[in-house]
C-alpha positions as CSV (number, residue, x, y, z in Angstrom):
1,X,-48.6,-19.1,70.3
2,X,-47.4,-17.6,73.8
3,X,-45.5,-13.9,74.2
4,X,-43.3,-15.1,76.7
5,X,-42.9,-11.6,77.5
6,X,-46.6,-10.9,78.8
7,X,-46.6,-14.6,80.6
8,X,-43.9,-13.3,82.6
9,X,-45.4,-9.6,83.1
10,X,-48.5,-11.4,83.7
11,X,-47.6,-13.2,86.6
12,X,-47.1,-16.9,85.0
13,X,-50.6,-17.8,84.5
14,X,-51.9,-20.9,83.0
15,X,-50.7,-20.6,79.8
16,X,-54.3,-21.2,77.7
17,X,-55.3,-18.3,78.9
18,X,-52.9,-15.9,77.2
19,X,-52.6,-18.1,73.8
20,X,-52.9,-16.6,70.4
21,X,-53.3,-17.7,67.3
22,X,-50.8,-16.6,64.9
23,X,-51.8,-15.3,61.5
24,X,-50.7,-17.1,58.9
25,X,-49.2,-14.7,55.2
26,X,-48.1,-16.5,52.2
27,X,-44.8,-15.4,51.2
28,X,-46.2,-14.6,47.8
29,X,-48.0,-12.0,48.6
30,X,-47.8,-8.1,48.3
31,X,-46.6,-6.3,51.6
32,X,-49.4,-3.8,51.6
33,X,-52.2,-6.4,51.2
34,X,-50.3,-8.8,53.9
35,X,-50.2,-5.6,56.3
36,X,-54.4,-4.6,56.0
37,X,-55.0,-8.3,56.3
38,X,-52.4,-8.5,58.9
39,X,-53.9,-5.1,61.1
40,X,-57.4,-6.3,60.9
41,X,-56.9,-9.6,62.7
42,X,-55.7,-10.3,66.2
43,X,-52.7,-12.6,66.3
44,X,-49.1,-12.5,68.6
45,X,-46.9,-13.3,65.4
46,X,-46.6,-13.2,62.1
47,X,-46.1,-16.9,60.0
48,X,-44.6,-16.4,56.3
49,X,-45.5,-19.8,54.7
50,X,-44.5,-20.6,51.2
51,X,-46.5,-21.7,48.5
52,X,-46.1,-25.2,49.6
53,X,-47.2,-24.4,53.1
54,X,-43.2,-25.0,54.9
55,X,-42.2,-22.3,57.0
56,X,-40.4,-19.1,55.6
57,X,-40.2,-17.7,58.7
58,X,-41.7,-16.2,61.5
59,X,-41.6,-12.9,63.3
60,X,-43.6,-10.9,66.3
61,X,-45.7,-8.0,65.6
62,X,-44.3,-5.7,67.6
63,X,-40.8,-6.3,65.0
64,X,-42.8,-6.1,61.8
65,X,-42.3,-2.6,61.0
66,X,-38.7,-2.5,61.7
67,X,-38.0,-5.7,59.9
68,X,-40.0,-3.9,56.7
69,X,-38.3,-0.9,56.9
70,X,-35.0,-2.7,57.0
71,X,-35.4,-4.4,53.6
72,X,-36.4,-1.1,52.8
73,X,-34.0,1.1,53.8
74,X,-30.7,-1.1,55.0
75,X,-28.0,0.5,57.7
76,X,-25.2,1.1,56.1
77,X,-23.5,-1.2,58.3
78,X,-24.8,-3.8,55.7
79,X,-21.9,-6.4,54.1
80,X,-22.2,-7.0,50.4
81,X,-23.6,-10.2,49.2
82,X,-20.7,-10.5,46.8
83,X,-17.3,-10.7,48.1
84,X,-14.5,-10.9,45.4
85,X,-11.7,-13.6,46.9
86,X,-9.4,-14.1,43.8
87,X,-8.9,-13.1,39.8
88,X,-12.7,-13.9,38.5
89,X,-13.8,-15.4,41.7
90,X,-16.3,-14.4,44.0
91,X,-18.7,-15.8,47.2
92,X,-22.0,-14.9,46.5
93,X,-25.4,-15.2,49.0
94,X,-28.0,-17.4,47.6
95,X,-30.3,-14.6,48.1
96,X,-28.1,-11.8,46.1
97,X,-30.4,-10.6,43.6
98,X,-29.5,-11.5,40.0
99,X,-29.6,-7.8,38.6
100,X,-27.0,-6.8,41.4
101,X,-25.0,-10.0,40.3
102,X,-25.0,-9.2,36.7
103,X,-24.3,-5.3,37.9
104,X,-21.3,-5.9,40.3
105,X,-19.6,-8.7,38.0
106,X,-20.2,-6.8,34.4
107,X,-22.4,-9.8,33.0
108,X,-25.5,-10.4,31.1
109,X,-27.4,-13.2,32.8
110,X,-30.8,-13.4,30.7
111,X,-33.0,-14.5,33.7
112,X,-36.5,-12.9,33.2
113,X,-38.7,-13.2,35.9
114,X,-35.7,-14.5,38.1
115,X,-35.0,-12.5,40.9
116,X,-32.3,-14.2,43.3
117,X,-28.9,-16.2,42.1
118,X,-30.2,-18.8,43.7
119,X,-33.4,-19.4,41.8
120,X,-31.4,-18.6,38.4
121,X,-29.3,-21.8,39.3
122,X,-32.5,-23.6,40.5
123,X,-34.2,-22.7,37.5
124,X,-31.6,-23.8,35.0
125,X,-29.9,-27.2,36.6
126,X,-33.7,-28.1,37.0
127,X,-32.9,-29.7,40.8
128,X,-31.7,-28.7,44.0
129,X,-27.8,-29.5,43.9
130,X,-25.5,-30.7,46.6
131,X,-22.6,-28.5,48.1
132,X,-19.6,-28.8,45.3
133,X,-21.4,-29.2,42.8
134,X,-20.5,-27.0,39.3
135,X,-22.1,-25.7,36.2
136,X,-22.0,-23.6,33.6
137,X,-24.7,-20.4,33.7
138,X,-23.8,-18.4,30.9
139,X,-20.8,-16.0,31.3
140,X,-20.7,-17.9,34.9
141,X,-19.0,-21.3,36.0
142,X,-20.9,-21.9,39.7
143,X,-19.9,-24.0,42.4
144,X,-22.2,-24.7,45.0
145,X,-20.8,-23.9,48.6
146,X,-23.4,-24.1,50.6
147,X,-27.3,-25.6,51.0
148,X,-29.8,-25.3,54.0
149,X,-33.6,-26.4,54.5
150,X,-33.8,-27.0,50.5
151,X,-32.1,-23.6,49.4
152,X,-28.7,-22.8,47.9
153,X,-27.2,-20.3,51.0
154,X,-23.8,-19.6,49.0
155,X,-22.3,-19.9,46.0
156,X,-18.8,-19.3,44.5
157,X,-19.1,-17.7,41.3
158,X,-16.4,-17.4,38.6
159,X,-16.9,-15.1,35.5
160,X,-15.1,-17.0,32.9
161,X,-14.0,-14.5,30.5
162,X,-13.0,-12.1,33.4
163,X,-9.4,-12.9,33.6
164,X,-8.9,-12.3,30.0
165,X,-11.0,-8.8,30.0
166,X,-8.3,-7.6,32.9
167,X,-5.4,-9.4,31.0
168,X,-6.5,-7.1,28.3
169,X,-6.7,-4.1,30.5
């Protein structure tokens, strides 16, 4: 990998001489044992690799911390992952967790061990669906709105037995 940013302040040399490898952290693993591994080698950026070896992502060193302190600590600034469009019905991030799903739409969702939407849907439909698609999760009837790189992006959630709880209300 190159830092564009030092080729430049260098002067443009040939680029082999300013290469780097990058260093290479399964998604899996913890964030302290990623960062002492990470510290103690050289490297330009940082490749998240899942444990099929694709590409999660990459990011610089020099944005590490900030990016760890941000799922840390978001700015308030941050939209919610559930937006509410109609009686019962709501657009939901694939990557909402499942305990603020089952918090923000008052449901029970048993999904041990599950921690995003997403995967709960995954997890029980056993296969990756296509956009529209619908089933049945429980309380939950989910549509499928949206799917990128083999992950559910959005979903559209409606909480079946909502409508009658606010009816009674």
């Amino acid at each position: 990998m190159i830092d564009v940013d030092a080729w430049r302040m260098a002067g443009r040399p040939a680029w082999q001489t300013i290469e780097q490898d990058p260093v290479f952290v399964p998604g899996t693993m913890p964030v302290l044992d990623a960062l002492r591994d990470l510290l103690s080698r050289e490297g330009s950026a940082v490749v998240i690799v899942d444990e099929y070896g694709g590409l999660e992502g990459m990011l610089p060193r020099r944005n590490l911390v900030e990016r760890l302190l941000g799922k840390v600590a978001p700015s308030q600034t941050t939209e919610s992952n559930i937006q509410s469009f109609s009686n019962g019905h709501y657009l939901v991030s694939g990557a909402t967790r499942v305990d603020e799903v089952e918090r923000e739409l008052d449901v029970s969702l048993d999904a041990e061990g599950i921690d995003t939407i997403s995967g709960l849907v995954f997890n029980r439909i056993g296969y990756l669906p296509k956009p529209g698609e619908t089933h049945e999760i429980g309380p939950l009837v989910v549509k499928v709105k949206r799917i990128a790189r083999n992950r559910i992006q959005q979903l559209e959630i409606f909480v079946k037995d909502q409508a009658a709880r606010e009816d009674a209300a």
